[in-house]
N, C-alpha and C positions, 0 to 999 in steps of 0.2 A: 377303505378301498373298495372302488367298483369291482369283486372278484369273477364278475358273468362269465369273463373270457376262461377264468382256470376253473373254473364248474364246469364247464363245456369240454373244457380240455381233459377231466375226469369222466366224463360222462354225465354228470348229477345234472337236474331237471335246472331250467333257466325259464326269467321271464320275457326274456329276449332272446333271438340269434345274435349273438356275439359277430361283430366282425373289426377287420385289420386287414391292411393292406399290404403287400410286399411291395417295398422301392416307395413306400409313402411318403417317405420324408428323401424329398431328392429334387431334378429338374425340373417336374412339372409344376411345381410350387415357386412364384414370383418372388416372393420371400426369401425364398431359398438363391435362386441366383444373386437375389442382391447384396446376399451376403455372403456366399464365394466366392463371385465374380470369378477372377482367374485362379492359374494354380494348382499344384497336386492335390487332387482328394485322399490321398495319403499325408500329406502336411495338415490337412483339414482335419483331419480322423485324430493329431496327434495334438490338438490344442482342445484339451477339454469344454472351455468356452465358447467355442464354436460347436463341435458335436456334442454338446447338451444342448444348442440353443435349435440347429437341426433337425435333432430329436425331439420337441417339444413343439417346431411348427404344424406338424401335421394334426397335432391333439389340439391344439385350439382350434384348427378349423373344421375339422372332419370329426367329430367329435367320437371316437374310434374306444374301443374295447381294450386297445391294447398297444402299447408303446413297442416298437421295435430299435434297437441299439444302429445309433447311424454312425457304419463300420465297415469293412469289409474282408471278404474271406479270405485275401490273399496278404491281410495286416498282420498274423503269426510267422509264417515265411518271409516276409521283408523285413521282420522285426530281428529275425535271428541273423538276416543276410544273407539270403540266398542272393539276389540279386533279380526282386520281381520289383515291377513297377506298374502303373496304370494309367494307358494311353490312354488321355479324351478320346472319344469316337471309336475305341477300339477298346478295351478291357484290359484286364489285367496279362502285359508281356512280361517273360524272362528272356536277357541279352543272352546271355549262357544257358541253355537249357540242359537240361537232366541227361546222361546219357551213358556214364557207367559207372559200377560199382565207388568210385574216387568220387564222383557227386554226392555220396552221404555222408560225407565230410560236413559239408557245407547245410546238411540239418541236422544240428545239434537242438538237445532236449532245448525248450521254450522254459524262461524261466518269466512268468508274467510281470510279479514285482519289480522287476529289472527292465526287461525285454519290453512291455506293454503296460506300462503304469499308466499311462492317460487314458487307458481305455479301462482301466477301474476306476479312475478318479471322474469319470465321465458316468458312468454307472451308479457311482456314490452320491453324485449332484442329483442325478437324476431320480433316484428312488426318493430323495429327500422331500422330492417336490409334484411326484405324478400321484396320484388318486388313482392309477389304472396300474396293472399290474406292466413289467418290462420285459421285453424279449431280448434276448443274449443270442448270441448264434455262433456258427463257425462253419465252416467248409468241409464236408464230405473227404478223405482222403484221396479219393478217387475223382473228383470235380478235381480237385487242388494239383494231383497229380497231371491231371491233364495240361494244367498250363506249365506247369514245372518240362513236361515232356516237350510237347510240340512248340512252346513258346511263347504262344498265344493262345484266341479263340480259334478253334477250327470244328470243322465242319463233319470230317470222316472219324476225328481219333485217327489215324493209321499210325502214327511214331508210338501210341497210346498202347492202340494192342498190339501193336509190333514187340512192343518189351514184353507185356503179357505171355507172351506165346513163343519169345525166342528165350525167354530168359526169366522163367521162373521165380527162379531164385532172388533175381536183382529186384524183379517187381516187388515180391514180399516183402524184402526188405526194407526199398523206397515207401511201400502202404504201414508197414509196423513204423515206423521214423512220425509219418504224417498223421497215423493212430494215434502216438504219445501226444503229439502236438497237437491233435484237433482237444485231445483230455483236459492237457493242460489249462490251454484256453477256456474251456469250455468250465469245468469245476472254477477257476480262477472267477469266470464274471458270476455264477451262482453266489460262490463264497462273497463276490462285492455287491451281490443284493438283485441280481435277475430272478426274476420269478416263476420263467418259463423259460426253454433255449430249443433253439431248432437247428437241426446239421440239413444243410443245403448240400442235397447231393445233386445240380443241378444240371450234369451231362448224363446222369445214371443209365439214361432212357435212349441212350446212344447204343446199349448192348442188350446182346439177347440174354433170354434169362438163366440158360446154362451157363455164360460167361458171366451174369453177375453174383451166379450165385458159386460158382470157383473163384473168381478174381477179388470180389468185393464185398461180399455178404458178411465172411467173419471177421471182418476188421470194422465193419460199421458194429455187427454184434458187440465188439469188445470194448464200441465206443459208449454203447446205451447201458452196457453192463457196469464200466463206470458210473455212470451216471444215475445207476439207478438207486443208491446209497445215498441219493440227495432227493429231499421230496419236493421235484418242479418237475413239472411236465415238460415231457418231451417229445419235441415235432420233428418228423422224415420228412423230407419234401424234396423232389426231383419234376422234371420237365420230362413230358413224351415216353415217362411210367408205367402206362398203362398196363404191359404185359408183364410186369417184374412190382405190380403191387401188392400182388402175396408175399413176393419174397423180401420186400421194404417193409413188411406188416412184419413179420418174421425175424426180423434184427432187434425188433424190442423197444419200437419205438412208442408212447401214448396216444397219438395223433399223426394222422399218415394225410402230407398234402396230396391233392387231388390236381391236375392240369385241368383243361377245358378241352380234351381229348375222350374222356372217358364220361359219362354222365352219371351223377354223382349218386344216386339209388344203383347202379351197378359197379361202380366204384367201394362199394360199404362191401356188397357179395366177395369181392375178389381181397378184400383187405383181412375179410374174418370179422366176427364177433367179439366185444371186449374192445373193439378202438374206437375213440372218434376220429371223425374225420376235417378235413380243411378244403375249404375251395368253393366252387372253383368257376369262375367269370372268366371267357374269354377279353383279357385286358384291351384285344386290337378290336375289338367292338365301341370301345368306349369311345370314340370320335363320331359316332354314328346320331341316328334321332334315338330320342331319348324314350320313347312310346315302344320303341322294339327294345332297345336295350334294357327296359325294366318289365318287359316280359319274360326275356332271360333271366334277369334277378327271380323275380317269382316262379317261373320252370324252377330253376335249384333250388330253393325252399320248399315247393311243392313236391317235389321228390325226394326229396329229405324226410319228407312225409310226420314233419314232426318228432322224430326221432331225437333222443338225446344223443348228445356227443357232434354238436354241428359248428364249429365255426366257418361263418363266410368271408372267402377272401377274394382275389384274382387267380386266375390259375398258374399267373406269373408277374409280375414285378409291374408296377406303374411304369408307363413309358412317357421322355420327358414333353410328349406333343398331347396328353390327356389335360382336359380343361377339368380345375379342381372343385369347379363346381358340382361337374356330374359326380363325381366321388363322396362329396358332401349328397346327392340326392340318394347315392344307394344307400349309404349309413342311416337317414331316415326311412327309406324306404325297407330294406331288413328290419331294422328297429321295432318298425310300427305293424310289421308282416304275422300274422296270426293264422296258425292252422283251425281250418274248422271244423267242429267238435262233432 
């Protein structure tokens, strides 16, 4: 096995920058529509045959460091029945949203074997056959929570910290329910053969960091604490970060995503010593000319200054109007990028 990506994710010396993409295997990929065409990406997520085959188009084109599990974060909660779903053009909605103490009824422990077997049976094909190491993931309690609240995507949180702040008690509760469940999940795909897993905390950066680190900090803690009894690396990664990457360093995670907010030699300062780091390409450059956008590439490497512990990524998700070519020129273009001595 290619191991670059999890030496990187250790820290230990590589002959490469490692990189992966978040949302690599999804819309922008021609492949990929022809072979969803219509239909829920939750029905798609639950036929193994399809998310192996998903999973696997981006590694033959992009020729990438690291496979990521084609899945999604709100696939443990719909699996037990809450009643979430996910609108094309909109993300994942709940019809019923979250809203008193009687809503934790409706998350009962995840029991994966039962609950999410194709998404170990998908994990299983997949190890069988990748040369790169697999990425496992789950959702943040606090992301997850957010759509469980408000319904959807939004914009302020207000329904979000409105429970936070009127109701204590209900919120702990709702975060320790989605704590078990992001564990469960998460141990479950290691034990089916991931090699590395990342918790997508991906609204995190919605709150300041007195709020994140009352509301949110010991329940992601308790999630790394889990995990850390299994030896794969482990990735934090949130959007709009920036002020709360000490205290996402701080939860106990291996490797702390980076956004395209923060610039990634002052990103390392705020995270501490002893982690690598992840990142971080502004994604909505990528439609641009290719002569500035790979001067960017080289800015992040060149500030990275060589350093161990680097994988490079986006600082957010492939968006499905990025042409997969340019994606294929940064993978060579990192690859062949050498500090000079």
């Amino acid at each position: 096995m290619n191991d670059t990506f999890l030496k990187a994710c250790r820290g230990e010396p590589v002959e490469y920058t490692p990189v992966w993409f978040m949302r690599q295997a999804g819309r922008s990929l021609p492949e990929y529509r022809a072979l969803r065409k219509e239909g829920s990406i939750l029905n798609a997520i639950k036929d193994p045959d399809i998310s192996t085959e998903i999973t696997l188009q981006p590694i033959r084109r992009y020729g990438v460091d690291a496979a990521i599990l084609y899945s999604d974060i709100v696939v443990p909660v719909h699996a037990i029945g809450f009643g979430v779903d996910i609108k094309p053009g909109v993300g994942p909605v709940a019809i019923d949203p979250f809203r008193s103490s009687s809503d934790l009824n409706r998350l009962r422990s995840l029991n994966p074997q039962v609950d999410t077997p194709y998404v170990l049976e998908t994990i299983q094909r997949l190890v069988d056959v990748l040369e790169i190491p697999l990425i496992g993931f789950a959702g943040a309690p606090f992301t997850v929570a957010s759509y469980l609240i408000e319904g959807g995507p939004s914009r302020s949180y207000q329904k979000t910290k409105a429970m936070m702040f009127s109701d204590k008690s209900l919120w702990d509760s709702l975060m320790e329910r989605l704590t078990d469940i992001t564990i469960e999940s998460l141990v479950s795909q290691i034990e089916a053969g991931a090699s590395a897993v990342q918790l997508f905390d991906s609204w995190a950066g919605s709150l300041s960091p007195a709020q994140y680190e009352q509301f949110v900090l010991p329940h992601s803690q308790r999630i790394f604490e889990a995990l850390s009894e299994h030896s794969v690396p482990r990735i934090h990664f949130g959007v709009g970060t920036g002020e709360i990457l000490h205290l996402m360093s701080a939860a106990g995670a291996d490797v702390v995503g980076v956004d395209w907010r923060v610039p990634i030699d002052e990103a390392r300062k705020r995270i501490g010593v002893g982690k690598s780091v992840q990142g971080n390409l502004d994604p909505s450059i990528l439609g641009g000319d290719w002569e500035l956008i790979s001067e960017e590439v080289i800015d992040i490497l060149k500030r990275n200054a060589g350093q161990h512990g680097h994988i490079f990524n986006l600082g957010h998700g492939v968006t499905p109007e990025v042409n997969p070519d340019v994606l294929k020129r940064i993978v060579d273009l990192v690859h062949n990028f050498r500090t000079a001595s």
